[in-house]
C-alpha positions in Angstrom: 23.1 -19.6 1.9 23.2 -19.0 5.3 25.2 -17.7 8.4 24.5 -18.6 12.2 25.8 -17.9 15.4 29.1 -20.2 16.4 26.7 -21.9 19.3 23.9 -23.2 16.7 24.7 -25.4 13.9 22.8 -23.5 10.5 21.0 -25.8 8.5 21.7 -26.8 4.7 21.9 -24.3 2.1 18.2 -23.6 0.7 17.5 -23.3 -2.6 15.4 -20.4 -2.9 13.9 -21.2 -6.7 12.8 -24.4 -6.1 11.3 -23.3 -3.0 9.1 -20.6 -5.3 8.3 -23.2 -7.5 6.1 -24.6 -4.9 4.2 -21.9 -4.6 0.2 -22.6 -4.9 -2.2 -19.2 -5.5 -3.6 -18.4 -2.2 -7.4 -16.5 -2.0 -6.4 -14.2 0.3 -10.0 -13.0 0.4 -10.4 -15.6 2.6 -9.3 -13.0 5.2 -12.1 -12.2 7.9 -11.5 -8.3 9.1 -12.8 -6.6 12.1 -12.3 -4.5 15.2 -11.2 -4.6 18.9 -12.5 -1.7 20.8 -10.8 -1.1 24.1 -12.3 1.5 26.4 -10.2 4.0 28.6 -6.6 3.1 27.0 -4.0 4.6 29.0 -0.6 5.5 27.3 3.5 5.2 28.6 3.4 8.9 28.7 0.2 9.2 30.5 -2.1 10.4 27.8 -5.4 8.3 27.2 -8.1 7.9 24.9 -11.5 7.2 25.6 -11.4 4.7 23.0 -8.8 2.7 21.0 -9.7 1.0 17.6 -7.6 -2.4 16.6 -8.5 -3.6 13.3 -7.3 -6.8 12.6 -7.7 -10.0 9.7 -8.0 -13.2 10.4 -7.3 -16.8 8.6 -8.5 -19.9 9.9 -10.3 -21.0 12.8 -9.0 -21.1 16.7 -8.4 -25.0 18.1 -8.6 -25.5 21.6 -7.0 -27.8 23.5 -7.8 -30.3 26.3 -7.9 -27.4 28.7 -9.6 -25.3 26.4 -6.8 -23.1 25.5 -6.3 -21.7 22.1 -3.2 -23.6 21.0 -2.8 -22.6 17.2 -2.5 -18.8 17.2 -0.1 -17.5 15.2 0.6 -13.5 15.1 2.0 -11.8 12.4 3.0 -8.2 13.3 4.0 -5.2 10.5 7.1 -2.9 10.1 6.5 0.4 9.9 3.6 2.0 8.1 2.6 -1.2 6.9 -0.6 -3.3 7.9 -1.5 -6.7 8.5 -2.6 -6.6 4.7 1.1 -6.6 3.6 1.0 -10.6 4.4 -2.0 -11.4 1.8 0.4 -11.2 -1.0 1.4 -13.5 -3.3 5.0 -13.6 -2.5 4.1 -14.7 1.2 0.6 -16.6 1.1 1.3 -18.7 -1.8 4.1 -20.8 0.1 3.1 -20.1 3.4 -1.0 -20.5 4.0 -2.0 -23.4 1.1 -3.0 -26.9 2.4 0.4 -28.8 3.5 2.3 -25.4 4.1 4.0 -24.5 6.9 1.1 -22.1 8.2 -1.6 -24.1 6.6 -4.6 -22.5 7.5 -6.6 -25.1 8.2 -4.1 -26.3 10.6 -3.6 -22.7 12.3 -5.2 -19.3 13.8 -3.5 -16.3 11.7 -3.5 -13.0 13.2 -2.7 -10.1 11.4 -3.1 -6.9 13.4 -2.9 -2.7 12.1 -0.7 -1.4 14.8 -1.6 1.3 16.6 -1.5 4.7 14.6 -1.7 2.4 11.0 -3.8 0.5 8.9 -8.0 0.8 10.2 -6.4 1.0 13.6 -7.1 4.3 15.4 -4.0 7.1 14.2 -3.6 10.5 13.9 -5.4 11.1 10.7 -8.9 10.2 12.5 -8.7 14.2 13.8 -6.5 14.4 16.5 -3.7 15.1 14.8 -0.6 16.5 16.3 -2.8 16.0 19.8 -2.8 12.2 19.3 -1.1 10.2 22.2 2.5 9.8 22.1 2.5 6.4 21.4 5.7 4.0 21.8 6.3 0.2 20.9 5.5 -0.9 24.6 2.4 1.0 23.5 1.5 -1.0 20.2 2.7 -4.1 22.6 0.3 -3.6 25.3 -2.5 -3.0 22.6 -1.6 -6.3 21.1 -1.6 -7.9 24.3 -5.5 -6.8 24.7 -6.2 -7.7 21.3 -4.9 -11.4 22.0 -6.2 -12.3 25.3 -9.3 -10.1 26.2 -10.4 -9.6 22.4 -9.5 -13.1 20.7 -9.0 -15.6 23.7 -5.3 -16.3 22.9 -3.6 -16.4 26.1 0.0 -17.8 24.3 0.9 -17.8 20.9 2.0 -21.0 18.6 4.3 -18.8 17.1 5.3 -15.1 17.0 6.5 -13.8 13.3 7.3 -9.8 13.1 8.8 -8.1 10.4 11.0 -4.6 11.1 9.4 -2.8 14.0 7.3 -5.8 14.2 10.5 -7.8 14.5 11.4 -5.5 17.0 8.3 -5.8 19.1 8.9 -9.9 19.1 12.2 -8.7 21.1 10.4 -6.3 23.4 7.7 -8.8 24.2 10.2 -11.7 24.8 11.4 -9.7 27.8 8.6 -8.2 29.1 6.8 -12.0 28.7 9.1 -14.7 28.6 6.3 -17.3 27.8 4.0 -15.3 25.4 4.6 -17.7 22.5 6.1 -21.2 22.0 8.5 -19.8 19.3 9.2 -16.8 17.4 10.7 -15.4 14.1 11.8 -12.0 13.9 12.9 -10.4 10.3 14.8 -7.6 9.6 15.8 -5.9 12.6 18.2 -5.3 15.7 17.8 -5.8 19.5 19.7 -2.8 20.2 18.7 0.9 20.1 17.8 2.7 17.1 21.0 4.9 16.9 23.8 6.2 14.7 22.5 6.3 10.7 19.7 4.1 11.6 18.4 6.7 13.3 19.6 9.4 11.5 17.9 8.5 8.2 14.5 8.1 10.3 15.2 11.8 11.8 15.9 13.4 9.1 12.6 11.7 7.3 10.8 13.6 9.9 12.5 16.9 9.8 11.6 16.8 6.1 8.3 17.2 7.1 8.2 19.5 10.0 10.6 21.7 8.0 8.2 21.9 5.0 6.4 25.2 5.6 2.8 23.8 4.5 3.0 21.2 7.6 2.2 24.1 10.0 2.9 22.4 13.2 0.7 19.3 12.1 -2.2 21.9 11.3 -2.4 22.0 7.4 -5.2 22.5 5.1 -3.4 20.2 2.6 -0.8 17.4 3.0 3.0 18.8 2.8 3.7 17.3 0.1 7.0 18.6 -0.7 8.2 17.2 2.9 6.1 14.0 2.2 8.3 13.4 -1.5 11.5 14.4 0.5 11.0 11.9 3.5 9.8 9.5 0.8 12.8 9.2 -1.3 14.5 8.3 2.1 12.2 5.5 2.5 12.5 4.0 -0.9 16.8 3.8 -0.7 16.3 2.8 2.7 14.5 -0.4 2.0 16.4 -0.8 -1.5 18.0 -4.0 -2.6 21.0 -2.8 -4.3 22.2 -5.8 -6.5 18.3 -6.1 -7.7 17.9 -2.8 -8.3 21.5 -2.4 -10.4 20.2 -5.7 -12.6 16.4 -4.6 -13.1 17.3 -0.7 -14.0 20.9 -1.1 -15.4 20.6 3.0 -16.8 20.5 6.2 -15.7 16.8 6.4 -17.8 15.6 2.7 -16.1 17.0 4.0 -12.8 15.1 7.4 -12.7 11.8 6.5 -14.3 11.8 3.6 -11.3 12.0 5.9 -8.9 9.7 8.7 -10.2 6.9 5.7 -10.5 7.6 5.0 -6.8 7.8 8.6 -5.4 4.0 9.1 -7.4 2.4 6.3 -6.5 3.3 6.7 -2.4 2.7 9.9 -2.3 -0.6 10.7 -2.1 -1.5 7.6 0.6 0.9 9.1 3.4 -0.6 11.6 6.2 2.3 13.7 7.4 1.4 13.4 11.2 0.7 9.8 10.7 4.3 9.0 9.5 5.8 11.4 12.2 4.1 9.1 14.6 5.2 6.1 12.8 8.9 7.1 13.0 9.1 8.8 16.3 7.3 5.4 17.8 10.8 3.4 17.9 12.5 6.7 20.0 12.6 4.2 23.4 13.1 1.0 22.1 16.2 -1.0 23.5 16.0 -4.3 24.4 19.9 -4.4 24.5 20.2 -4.1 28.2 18.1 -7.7 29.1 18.8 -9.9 26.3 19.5 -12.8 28.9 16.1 -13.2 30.2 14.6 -14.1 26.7 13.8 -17.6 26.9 11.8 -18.4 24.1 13.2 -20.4 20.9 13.5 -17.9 18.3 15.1 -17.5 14.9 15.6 -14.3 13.6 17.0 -13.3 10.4 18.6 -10.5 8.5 19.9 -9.8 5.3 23.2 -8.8 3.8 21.6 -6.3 1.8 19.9 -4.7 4.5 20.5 -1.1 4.3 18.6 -0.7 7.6 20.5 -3.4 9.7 23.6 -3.9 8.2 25.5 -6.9 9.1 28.7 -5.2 9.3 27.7 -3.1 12.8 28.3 -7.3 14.3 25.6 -6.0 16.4 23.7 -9.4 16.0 26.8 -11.7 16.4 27.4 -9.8 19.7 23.4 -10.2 20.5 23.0 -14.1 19.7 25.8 -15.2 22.5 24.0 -13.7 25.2 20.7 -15.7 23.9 21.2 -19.2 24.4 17.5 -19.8 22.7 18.0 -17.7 19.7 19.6 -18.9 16.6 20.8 -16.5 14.3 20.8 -16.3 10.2 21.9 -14.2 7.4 20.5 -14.9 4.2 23.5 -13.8 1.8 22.9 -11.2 -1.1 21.8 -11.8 -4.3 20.7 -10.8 -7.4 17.2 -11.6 -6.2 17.1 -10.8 -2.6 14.9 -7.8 -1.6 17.1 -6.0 1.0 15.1 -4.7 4.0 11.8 -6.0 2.0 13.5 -9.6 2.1 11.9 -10.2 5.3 8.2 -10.7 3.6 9.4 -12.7 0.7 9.1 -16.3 1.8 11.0 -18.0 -0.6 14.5 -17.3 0.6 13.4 -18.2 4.5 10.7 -20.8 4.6 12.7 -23.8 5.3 13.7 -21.6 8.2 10.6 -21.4 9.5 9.9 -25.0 8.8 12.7 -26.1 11.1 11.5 -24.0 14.0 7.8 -25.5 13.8 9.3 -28.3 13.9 11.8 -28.1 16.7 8.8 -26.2 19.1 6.3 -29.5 18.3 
């Protein structure tokens, strides 16, 4: 099921249904929401605001150990335009947060933050539209940072699990704090710059909008929709699964109606300046340059069917050998696999995550 780097010996083969037959419903209601306030919050580019709104869930209850620091903290950071919500589904709680699970949480302290500019965290939409800060991933990383330690006590994390940009932030963090966690597990992303189509689907998303004459330079009376449908029909093929897809809506009719029922349902809950924001975020990030100086053990895992990362740029091959603490995976397609979405369906990576628990005891 599974391909590693030549220095770290992959595990057996998983068997991805019988690890979904395990699954046990999960009240995520159980969820405790609320927000970090930090005054005076100074921006890469110099910008600031008087005040910057983290909202952020919580499972479980903070243990401390003999020196009284928090030792079970476990962060679990978005992709983008998601929110920490996106991890109280089914498909991730119900084999992942249940009593005996790998993130029991009675056992551990989840964290599930809203990024900066998504979710209840402070954003564009709130008024300041276009005038918002310029806000990067060393930005979200620094507000995280804050969150943890001045808002929640957490001064290193039991583990560290991002998916897309927050798989992405794991990487940044890793070299700008060697020791922040005891192990992480990145999903669905690459330690490299965001370049060549990568980046050119993501810019032309964004030109879709500022192109569409109702934006008005971020000013509009009503959302651009037309840009909004445009830059959304990106999104969708994007983070497609193909094989799924081609089995689930085997005609033209299935294929279309799919589509049209995605397009109208995602419309109306995007903010134009908000997903600018969101895209334009990941313009700086490239870890590439220091991948030596990560220390912490890691596993981070793609998929084949990734239309975002594709395993044929050998970008993560090349990554891995210069990162003697990293082991890398790439869960084969399927029928069943979720492409870029694979990352928050547990099922075809929770022995995975098992084994690194384990190995970071």
């Amino acid at each position: 099921m599974e391909q590693s780097s030549p220095a770290v010996p992959a595990a057996p083969p998983t068997d991805a249904a019988s690890i979904a037959a395990e699954a046990v419903p999960f009240d995520a209601t159980a969820a405790k929401e609320a927000d970090f306030l930090i005054d005076g919050f100074t921006f890469g580019t110099g910008e600031t605001l008087d005040q910057l709104r983290i909202h952020y869930r919580t499972l479980g209850t903070p243990h401390r150990n003999a020196d009284g620091q928090i030792d079970n903290a476990i962060m679990i950071l978005h992709g983008t335009g998601g929110t920490g919500a996106q991890f109280l589904r089914p498909r991730f709680t119900d084999l992942l947060f249940g009593p005996g699970q790998p993130l029991d949480v009675s056992r551990y302290y989840i964290i599930l933050p809203d990024n900066i500019g998504h979710g209840g965290s402070t954003k564009p939409s709130d008024g300041l539209r276009m005038d918002f800060p310029e806000y990067d991933y060393d930005d979200m990383i620094e507000a995280q940072r804050r969150l943890l330690r001045d808002g929640l006590g957490v001064e290193t994390l039991r583990l560290a699990f991002g998916t897309s940009m927050g798989c992405m932030h794991i990487f940044a963090w890793a070299e700008k704090d060697p020791d922040f966690a005891k192990a992480a597990m990145p999903m669905a992303c690459q330690p490299a710059e965001i370049a060549g189509r990568n980046r050119m689907w993501r810019a032309a998303a964004m030109d879709m909008i500022r192109t569409d004459p109702a934006w008005q330079n971020g000013d509009y009376q009503t959302q651009p929709v037309h840009g909004i449908r445009g830059a959304t029909y990106l999104g969708i093929i994007a983070g497609s699964a193909p094989a799924f897809l081609q089995r689930e809506y085997p005609t033209r009719e299935a294929a279309e109606a799919y589509l049209k029922e995605r397009v109208e349902s995602a419309v109306p809950a995007i903010d134009a300046n908000d997903y600018l924001y969101y895209f334009n975020s990941s313009r700086n990030y490239n870890p590439w340059p220091d991948l030596e100086t990560i220390r912490v053990p890691m596993t981070w895992m793609n998929s084949a069917d990734d239309f975002i990362n594709p395993p044929s740029l050998q970008l993560a091959e090349a990554a891995a050998e210069r990162m003697p603490t990293v082991r890398y995976i790439l869960i084969p397609e399927d029928f069943e696999t979720q492409g870029h979405s694979t990352h928050t369906w547990a099922k075809f990576w929770r022995d995975e995550l098992v084994d690194l628990m384990e190995r970071t005891e």
